[in-house]
N, C-alpha and C positions, 0 to 999 in steps of 0.2 A: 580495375582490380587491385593496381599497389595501392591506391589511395582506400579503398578496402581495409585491404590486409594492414596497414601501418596505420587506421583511422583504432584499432584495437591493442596493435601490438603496442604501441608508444605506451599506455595505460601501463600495460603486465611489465615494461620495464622500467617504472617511476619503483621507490621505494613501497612495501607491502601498507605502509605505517602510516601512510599518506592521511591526513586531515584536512576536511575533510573529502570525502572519499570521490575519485572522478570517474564516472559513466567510462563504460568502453563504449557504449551505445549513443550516447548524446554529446554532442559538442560543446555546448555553451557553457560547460562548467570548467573549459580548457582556457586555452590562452592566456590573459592578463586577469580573467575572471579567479585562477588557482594562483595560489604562491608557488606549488611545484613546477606547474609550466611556464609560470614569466620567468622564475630563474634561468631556466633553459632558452626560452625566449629571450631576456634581456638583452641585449647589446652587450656583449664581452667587456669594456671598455668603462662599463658602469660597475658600479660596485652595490650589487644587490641590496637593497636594504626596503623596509617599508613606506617609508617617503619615495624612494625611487619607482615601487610597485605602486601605487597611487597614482604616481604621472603614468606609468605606463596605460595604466588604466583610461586614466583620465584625456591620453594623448597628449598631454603637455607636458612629456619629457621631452630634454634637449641635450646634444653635448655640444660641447663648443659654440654654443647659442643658436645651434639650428637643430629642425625638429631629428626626430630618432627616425630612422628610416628602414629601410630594410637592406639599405646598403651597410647597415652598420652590423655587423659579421654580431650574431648569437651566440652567446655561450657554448652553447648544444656543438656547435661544428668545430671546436678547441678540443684537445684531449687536454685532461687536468685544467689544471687553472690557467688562467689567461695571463700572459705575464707582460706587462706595459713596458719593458725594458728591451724585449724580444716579441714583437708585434706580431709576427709570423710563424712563431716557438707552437708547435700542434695545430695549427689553423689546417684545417678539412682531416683531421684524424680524431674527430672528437668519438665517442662510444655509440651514442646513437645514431651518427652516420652510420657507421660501420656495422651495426644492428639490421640498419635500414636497408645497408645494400647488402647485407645478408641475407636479407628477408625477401626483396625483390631479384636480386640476380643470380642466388645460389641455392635456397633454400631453407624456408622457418624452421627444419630443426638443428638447425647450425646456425641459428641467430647467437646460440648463449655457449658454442665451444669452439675451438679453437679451428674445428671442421676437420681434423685428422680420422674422427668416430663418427660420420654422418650418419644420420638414419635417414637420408633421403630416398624414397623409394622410387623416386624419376627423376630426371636432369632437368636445373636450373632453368633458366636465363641465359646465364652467359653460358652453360655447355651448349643449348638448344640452338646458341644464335653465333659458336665459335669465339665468345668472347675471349682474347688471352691477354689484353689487357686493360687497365680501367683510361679514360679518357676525363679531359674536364667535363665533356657535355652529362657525361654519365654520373660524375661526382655531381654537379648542380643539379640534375635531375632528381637522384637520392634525396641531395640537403632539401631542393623546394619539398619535396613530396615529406620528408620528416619535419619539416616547419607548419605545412598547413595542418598536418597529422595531428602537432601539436597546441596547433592556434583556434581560437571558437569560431572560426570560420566554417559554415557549414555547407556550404557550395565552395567548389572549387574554380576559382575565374582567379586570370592571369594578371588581371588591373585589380584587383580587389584594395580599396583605399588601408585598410588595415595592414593584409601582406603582401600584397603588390608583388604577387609570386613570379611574374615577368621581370620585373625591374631586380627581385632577388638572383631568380634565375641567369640571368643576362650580365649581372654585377659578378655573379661568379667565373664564367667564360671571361668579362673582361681580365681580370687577375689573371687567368692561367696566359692570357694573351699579352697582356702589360710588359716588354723587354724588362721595367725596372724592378720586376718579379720572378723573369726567366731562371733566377739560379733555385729559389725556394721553391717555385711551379715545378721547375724540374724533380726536385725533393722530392717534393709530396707526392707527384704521379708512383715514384720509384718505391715510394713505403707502400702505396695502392695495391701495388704490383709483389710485392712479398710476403 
């Protein structure tokens, strides 16, 4: 069902003005196939351009002379821009996470306010299930589920050579788990949480 509801919503939350135009209904016009979704797709770390949307396409992008992977953190999951000085600077507060787990653990009509004026006419997610607060398993859950959302993938499989949503999934637990990450893990859960 969230892969549903987020296989439509990601669409309504790209810019109106998009060129050209991407299905809510169809996949294949997503992923590295649109300029709008490989930005969000690309690798944070890349600096978007059309030579660099080419490889992605073409799967012969690399950074640091190995191939792009899905270990290498998206745009999409940074709030604002990605800043290479501050590696960690928004990493898991990007918008359409935050979209995503509005959409899945609170309710779609509190994806686009601040949730003080719900129109939700039933509880959540997390009221249903006593969530009170967000965890990494839950944050990776979110980000894979807004990644495939995002990507032409139209089955959703955990090994998939494209998004390897296991290995994305798993990449993000390790981080929260990682001691040399403990102070910024900490961070992020505590923005989660307010």
């Amino acid at each position: 069902e969230d892969t549903h509801k987020l296989k439509h919503a990601v669409i309504d939350w790209l810019s109106d003005d998009i060129q050209p135009c991407i299905s809510c209904a169809k996949k294949e016009g997503r992923g590295f196939n649109h300029s709008a979704t490989t930005v969000l797709l690309c690798p944070a770390e890349l600096p978007y351009s059309e030579e660099i949307h080419i490889q992605l396409l073409e799967g012969k992008c690399e950074i640091d002379g190995e191939p792009v992977s899905s270990l290498d953190w998206p745009v999409f999951v940074f709030a604002g821009h990605y800043n290479p000085h501050h590696l960690l600077e928004g990493l898991f507060q990007g918008n359409f996470l935050l979209k995503g787990f509005k959409m899945i653990f609170i309710a779609p009509s509190v994806v686009d306010s601040d949730g003080s004026d719900s129109q939700a006419t039933r509880a959540g997610n997390a009221a249903l299930h006593n969530m009170t607060h967000v965890t990494p398993a839950l944050i990776a859950y979110v980000a894979t589920q807004v990644y495939f959302a995002l990507s032409s993938q139209t089955i959703f499989k955990k090994d998939n050579v494209v998004t390897n949503s296991m290995r994305f999934y798993n990449g993000i637990l390790n981080f929260f788990d990682n001691p040399k990450f403990a102070v910024s893990a900490k961070e992020i859960l505590a923005w989660w949480d307010t």
